[in-house]
C-alpha positions in Angstrom: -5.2 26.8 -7.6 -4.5 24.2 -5.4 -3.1 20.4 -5.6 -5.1 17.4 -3.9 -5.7 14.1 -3.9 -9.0 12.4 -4.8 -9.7 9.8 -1.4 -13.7 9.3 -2.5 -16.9 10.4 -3.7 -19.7 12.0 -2.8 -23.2 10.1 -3.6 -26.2 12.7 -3.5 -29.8 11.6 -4.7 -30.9 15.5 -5.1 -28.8 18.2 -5.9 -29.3 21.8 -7.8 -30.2 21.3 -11.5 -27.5 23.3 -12.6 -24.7 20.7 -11.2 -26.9 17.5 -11.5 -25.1 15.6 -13.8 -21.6 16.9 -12.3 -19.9 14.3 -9.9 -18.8 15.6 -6.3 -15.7 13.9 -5.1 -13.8 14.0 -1.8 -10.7 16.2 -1.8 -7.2 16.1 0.5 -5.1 19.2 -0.3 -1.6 18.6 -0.6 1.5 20.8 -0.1 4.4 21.1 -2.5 6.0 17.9 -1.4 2.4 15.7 -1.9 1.9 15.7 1.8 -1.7 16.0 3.2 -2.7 19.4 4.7 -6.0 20.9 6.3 -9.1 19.6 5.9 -10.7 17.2 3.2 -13.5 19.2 0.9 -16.2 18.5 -1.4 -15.2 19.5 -5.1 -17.0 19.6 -7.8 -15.4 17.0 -10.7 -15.0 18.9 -14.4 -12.6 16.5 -15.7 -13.5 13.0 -14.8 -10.7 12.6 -12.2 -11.3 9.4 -10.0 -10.2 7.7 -7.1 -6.5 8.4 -6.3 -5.8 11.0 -9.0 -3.7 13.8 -8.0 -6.0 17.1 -9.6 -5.7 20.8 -9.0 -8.7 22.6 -8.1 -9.5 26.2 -7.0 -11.9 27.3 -4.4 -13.9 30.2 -3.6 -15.8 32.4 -6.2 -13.9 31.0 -8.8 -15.2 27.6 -8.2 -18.0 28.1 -9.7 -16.2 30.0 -13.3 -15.7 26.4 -15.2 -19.2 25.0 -14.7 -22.3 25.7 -17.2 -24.2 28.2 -15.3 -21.3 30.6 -13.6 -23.7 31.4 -10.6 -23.6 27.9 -8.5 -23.1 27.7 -4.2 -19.8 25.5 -5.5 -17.0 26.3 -3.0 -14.5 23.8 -4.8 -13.9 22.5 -8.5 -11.2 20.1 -10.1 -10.0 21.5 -13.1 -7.4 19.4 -13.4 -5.5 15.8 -13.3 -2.1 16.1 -12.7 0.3 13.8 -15.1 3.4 14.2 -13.4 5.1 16.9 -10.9 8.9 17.6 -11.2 
């Protein structure tokens, strides 16, 4: 599970059935201190997150574990909005 940063979304006009009514938004991982690292992904949204919201999200095969159908091609998926970090 990682933390991130929602910085926009992702506006497709076809996609797979199974994730077609599923938003994709525009992810920057952050480190422990809320700084940005790596590279930006594509996550699938699960929680309604929007524009700013800090969100945890995991990657890989378990990406795809919180959506409908379990077998997607999702390599990222919020699972989360983060209320506050202490």
């Amino acid at each position: 599970m990682q933390l991130g940063r929602v910085t926009g979304k992702v506006v497709a006009t076809r996609k797979l059935d199974s994730i077609a009514n599923l938003k994709m938004l525009i992810v920057q991982p952050l480190d422990q201190d809320k700084r940005p690292m790596g590279k930006e992904t594509v996550a699938i949204d699960t929680v309604q997150a929007g524009q700013g919201d800090t969100v945890f999200f995991v990657t890989g095969r378990e990406a795809s574990f919180p959506l409908p159908e379990a077998f997607n091609p999702v390599d990222a998926t919020i699972i989360g909005i983060v209320d506050s970090i202490d």
